[in-house]
GUNURO-977636 format. One record per atom (N, C-alpha, C): x, y, z; atom name; residue number from 1; residue in one letter. Coordinates in Angstrom, 2 decimals, m for minus. Atoms other than C-alpha are relative to their C-alpha. Last residue first. Layout:
residues N
- c1_c2_c3_atome_num_residu
- X_Y_Z_CA_NUM_A
...
This chain:
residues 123
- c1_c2_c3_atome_num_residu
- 0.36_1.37_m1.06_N_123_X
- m22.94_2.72_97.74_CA_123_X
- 0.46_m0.25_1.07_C_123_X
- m1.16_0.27_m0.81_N_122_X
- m22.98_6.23_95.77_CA_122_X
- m0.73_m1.44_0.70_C_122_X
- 0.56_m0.10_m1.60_N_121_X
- m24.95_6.72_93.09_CA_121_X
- 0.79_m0.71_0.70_C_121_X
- m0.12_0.91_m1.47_N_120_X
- m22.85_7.85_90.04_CA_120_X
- m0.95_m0.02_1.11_C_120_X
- m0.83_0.49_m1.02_N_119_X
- m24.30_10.64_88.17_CA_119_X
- 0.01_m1.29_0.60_C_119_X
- 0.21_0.97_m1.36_N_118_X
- m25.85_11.16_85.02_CA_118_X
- 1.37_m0.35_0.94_C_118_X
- m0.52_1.56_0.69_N_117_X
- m24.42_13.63_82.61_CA_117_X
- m0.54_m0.42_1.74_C_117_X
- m1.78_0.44_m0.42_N_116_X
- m25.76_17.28_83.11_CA_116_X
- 0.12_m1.18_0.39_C_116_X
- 0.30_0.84_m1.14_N_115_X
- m28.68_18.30_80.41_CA_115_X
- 1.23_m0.54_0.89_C_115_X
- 1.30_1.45_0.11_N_114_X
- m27.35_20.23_77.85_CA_114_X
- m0.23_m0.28_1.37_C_114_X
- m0.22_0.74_m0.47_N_113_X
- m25.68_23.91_77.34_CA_113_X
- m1.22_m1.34_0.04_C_113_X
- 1.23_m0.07_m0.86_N_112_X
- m25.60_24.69_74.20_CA_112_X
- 0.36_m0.84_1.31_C_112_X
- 0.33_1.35_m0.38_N_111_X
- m21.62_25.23_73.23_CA_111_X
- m1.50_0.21_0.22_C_111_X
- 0.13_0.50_m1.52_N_110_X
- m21.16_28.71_71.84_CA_110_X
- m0.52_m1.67_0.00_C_110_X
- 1.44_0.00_m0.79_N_109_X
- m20.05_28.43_68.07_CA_109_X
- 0.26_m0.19_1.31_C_109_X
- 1.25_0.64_0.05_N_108_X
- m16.88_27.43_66.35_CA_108_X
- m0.54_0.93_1.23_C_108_X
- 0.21_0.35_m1.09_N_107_X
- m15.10_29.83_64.50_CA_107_X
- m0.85_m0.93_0.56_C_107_X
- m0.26_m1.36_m0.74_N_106_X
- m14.53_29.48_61.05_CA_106_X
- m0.15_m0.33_1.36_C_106_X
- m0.39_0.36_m1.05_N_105_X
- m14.58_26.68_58.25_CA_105_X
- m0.02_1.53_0.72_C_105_X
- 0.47_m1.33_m0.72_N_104_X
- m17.22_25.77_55.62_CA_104_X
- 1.16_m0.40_1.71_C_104_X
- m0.57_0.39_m1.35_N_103_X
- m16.10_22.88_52.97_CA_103_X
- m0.20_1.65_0.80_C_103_X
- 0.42_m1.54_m0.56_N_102_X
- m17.72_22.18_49.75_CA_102_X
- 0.42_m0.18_1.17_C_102_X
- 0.05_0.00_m1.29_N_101_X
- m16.39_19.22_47.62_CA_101_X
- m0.15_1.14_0.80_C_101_X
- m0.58_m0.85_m0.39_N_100_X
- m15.87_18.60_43.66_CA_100_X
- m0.79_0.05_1.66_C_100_X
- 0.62_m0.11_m1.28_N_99_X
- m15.02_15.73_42.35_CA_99_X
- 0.14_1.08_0.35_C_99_X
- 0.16_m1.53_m0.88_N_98_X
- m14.25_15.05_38.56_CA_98_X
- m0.74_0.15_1.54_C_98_X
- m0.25_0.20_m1.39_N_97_X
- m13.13_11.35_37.10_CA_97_X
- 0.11_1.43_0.78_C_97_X
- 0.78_0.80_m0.89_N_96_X
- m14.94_11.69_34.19_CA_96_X
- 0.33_0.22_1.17_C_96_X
- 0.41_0.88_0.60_N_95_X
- m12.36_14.69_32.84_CA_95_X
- m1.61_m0.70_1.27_C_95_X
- 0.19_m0.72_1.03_N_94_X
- m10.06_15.98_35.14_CA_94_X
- m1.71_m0.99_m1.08_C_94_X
- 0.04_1.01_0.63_N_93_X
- m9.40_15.79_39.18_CA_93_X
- m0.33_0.27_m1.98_C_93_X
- m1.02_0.59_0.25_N_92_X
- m10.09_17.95_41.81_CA_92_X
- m0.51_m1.13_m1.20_C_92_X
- m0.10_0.84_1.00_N_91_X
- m12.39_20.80_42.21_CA_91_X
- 0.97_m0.67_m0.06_C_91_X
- m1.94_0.49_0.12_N_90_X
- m12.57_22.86_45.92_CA_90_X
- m0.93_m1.25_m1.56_C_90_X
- 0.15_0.93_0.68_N_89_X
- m15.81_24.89_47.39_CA_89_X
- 1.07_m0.27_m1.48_C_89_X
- m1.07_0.54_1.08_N_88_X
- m14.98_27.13_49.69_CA_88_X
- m0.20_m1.37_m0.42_C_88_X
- 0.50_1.15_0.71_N_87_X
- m17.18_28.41_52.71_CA_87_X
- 0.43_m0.02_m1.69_C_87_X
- m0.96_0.58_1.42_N_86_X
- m15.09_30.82_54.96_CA_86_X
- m0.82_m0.98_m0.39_C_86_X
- m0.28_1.35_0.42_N_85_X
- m16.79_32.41_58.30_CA_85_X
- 0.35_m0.16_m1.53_C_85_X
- m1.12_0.99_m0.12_N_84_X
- m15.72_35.01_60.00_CA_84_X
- m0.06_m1.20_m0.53_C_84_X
- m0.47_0.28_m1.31_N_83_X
- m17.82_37.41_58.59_CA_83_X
- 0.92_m0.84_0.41_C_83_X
- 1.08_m1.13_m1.12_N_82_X
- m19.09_36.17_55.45_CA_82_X
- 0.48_m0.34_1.32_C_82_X
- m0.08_m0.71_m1.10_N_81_X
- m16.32_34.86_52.90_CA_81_X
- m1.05_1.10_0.76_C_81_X
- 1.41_m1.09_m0.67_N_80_X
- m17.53_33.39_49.94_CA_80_X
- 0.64_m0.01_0.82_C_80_X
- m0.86_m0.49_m1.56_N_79_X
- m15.19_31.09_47.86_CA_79_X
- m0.63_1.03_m0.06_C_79_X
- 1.01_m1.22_m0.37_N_78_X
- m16.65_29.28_44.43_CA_78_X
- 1.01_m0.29_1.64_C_78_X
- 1.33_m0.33_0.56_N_77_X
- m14.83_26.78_42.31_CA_77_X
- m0.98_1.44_0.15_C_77_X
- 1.51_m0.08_m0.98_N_76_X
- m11.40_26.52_43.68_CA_76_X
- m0.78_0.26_m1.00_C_76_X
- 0.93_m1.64_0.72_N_75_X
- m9.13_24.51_41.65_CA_75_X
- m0.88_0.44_0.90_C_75_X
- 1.34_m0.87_0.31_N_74_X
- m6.66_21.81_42.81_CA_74_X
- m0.17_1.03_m0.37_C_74_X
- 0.32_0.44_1.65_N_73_X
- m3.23_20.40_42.57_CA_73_X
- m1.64_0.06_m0.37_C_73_X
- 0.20_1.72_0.39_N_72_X
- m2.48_20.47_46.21_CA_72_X
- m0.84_m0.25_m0.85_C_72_X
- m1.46_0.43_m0.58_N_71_X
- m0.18_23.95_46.10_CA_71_X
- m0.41_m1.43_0.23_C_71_X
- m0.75_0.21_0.94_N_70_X
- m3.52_25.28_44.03_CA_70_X
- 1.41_m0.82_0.32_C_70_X
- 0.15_1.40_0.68_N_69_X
- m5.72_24.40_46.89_CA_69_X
- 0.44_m0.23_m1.46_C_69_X
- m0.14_1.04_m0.66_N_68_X
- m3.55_26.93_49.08_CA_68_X
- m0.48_m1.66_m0.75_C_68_X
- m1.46_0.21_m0.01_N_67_X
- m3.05_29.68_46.46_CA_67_X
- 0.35_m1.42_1.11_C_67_X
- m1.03_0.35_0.98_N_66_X
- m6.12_29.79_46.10_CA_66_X
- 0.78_m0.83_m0.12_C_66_X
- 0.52_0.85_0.75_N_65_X
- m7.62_30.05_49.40_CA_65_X
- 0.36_m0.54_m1.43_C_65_X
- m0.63_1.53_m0.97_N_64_X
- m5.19_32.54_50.26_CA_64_X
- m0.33_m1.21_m0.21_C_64_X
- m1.60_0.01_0.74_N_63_X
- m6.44_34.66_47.27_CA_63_X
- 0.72_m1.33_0.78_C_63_X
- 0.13_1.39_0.84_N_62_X
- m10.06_33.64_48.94_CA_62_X
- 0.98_0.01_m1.18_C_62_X
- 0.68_1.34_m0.94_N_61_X
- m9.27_35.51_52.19_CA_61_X
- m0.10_m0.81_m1.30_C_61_X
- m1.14_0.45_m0.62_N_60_X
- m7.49_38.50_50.18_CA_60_X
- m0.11_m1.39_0.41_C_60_X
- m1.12_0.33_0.94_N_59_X
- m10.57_39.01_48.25_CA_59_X
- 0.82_m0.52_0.17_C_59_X
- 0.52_0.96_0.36_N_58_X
- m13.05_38.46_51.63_CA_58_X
- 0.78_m0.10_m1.85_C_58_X
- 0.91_m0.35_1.07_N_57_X
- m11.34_41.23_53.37_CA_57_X
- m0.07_m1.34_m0.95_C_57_X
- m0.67_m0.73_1.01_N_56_X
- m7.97_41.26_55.38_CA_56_X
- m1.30_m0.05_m0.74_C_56_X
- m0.06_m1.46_m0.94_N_55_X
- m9.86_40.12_58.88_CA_55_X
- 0.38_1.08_m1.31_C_55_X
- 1.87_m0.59_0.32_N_54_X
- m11.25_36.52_56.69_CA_54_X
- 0.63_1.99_0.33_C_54_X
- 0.08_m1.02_0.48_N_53_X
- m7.73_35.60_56.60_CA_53_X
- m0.87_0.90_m0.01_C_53_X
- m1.40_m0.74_m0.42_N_52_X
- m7.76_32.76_58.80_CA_52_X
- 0.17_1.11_m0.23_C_52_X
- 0.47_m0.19_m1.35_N_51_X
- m11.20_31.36_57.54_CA_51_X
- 1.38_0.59_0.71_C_51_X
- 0.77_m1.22_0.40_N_50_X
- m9.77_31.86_54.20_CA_50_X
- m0.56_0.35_1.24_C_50_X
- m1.21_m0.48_0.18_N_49_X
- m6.45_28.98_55.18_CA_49_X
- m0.92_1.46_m0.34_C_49_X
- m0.09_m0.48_m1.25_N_48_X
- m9.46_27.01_57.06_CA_48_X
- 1.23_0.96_m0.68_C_48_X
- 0.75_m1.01_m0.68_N_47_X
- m11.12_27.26_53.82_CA_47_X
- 0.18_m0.04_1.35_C_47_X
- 0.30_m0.79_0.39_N_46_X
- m8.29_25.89_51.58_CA_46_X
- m1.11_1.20_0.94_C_46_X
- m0.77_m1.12_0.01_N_45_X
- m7.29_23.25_53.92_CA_45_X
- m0.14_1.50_m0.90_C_45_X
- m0.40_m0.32_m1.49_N_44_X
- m10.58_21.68_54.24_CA_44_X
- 0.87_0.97_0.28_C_44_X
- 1.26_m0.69_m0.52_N_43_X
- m11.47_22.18_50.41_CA_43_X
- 0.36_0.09_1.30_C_43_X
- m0.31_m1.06_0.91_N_42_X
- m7.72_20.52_49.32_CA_42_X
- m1.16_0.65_0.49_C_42_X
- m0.74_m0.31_m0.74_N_41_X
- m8.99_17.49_51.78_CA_41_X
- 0.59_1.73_m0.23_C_41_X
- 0.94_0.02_m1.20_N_40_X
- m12.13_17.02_50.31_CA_40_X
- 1.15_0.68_1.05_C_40_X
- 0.68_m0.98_m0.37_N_39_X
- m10.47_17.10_46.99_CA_39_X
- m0.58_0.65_0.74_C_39_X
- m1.41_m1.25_0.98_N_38_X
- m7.54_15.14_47.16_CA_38_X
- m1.19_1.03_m0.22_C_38_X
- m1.05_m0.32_m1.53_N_37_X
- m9.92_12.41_49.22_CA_37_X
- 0.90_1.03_m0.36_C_37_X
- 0.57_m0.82_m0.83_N_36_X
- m12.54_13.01_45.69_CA_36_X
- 0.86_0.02_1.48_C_36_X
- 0.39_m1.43_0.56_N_35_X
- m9.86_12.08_43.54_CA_35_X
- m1.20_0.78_0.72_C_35_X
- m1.18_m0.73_m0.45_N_34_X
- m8.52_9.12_45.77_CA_34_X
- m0.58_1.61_m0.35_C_34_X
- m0.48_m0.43_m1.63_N_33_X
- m11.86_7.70_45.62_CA_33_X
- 1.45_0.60_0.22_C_33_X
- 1.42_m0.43_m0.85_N_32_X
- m12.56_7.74_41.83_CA_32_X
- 0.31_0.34_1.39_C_32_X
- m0.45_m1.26_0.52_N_31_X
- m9.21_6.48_41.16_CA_31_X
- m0.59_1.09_0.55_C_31_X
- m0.83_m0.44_m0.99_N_30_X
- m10.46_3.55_43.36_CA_30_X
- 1.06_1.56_m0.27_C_30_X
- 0.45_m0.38_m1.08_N_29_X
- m13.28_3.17_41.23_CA_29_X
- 0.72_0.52_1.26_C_29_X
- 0.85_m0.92_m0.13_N_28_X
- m11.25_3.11_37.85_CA_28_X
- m0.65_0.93_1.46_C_28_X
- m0.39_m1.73_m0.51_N_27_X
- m9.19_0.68_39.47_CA_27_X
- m0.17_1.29_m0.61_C_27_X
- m0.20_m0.27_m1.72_N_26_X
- m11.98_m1.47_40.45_CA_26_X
- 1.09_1.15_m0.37_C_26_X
- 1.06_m0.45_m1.22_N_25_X
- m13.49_m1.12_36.98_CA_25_X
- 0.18_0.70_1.02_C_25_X
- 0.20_m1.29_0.69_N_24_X
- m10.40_m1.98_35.02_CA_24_X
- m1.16_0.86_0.44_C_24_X
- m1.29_m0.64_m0.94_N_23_X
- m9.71_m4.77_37.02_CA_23_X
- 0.10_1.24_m0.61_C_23_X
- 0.65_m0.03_m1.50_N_22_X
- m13.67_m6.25_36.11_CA_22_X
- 1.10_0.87_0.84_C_22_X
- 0.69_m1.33_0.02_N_21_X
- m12.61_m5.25_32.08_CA_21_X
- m0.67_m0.07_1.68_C_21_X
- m0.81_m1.65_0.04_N_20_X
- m9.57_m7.06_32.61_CA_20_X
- m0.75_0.78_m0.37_C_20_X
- m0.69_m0.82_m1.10_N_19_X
- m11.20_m10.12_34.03_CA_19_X
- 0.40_1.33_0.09_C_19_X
- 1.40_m0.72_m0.83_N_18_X
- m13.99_m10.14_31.40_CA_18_X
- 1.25_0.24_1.40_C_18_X
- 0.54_m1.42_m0.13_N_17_X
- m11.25_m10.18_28.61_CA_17_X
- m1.10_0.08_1.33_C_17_X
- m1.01_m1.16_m0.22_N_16_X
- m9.31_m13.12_30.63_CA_16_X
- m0.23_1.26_m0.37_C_16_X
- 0.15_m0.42_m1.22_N_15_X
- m12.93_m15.20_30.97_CA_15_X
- 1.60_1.15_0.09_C_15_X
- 1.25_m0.93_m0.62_N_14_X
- m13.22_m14.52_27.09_CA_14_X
- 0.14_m0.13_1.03_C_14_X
- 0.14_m1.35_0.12_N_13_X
- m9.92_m15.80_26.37_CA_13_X
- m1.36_0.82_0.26_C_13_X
- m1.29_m0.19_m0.49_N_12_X
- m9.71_m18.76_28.06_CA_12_X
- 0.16_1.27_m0.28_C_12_X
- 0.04_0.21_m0.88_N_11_X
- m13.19_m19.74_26.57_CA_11_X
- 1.07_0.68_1.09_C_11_X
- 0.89_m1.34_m0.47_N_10_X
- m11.93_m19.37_23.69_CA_10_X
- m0.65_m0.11_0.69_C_10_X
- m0.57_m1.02_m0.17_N_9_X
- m8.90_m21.63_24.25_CA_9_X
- m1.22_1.23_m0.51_C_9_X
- m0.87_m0.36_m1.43_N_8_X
- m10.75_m24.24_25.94_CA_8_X
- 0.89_1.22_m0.84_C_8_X
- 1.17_m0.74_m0.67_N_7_X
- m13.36_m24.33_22.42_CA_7_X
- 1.43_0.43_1.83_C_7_X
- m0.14_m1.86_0.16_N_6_X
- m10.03_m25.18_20.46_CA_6_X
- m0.85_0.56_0.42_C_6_X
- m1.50_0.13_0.37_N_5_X
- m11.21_m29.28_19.45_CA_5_X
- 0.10_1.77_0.14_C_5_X
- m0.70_m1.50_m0.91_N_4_X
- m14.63_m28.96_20.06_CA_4_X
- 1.31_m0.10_0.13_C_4_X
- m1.06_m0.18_m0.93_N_3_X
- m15.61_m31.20_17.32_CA_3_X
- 0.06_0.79_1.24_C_3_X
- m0.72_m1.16_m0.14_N_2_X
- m18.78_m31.72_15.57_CA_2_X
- 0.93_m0.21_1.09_C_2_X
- m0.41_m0.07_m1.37_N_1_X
- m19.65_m35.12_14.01_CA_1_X
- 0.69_1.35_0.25_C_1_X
């Protein structure tokens, strides 16, 4: 006659390892998302801080850049300055968990004009 006498405690332990490798996942994944929002953001401010500078010369412009996504714990990758515009691409994070994010800022553009918005008919 076989027992199960002690099957509920393994059992007990295998669904508690599969929990903590399912909570080990999520906050993996949510690591994941902070580290690219710390990068995306660090890229925004970095190339509106080159897009600013652009007038001092495209060295100066991506010194600023620097020095801006170094003050939120980033790296730049690559920084181009043409004309007024700034495109800066920003690294955050180490290891697996690496994001990196391209961000283009400068003037904006003439408007086209469009078609002109339906009117009211009067009653």
């Amino acid at each position: 006659m076989v027992s199960d006498r002690g099957s509920a405690t393994v059992w007990t332990v295998g669904a508690i390892a599969v929990l903590c490798v399912v909570f080990g996942a999520v906050l993996t994944m949510g690591q994941a998302v902070v580290v690219r929002h710390r990068a995306g953001g660090a890229a925004d401010l970095a190339a509106l801080a080159a897009a600013d500078h652009w007038l001092y010369g495209g060295t100066k412009a991506c010194a600023r850049a620097d020095r801006v996504a170094r003050a939120q714990g980033t790296r730049i990758v690559r920084c181009a300055v043409r004309g007024e515009i700034a495109d800066v691409t920003v690294e955050a994070g180490r290891g697996p968990l690496t994001a990196e994010v391209r961000s283009r800022a400068g003037p904006a553009g003439p408007v086209a004009p469009g078609p002109d918005p339906p009117r009211a008919r009067p009653r």
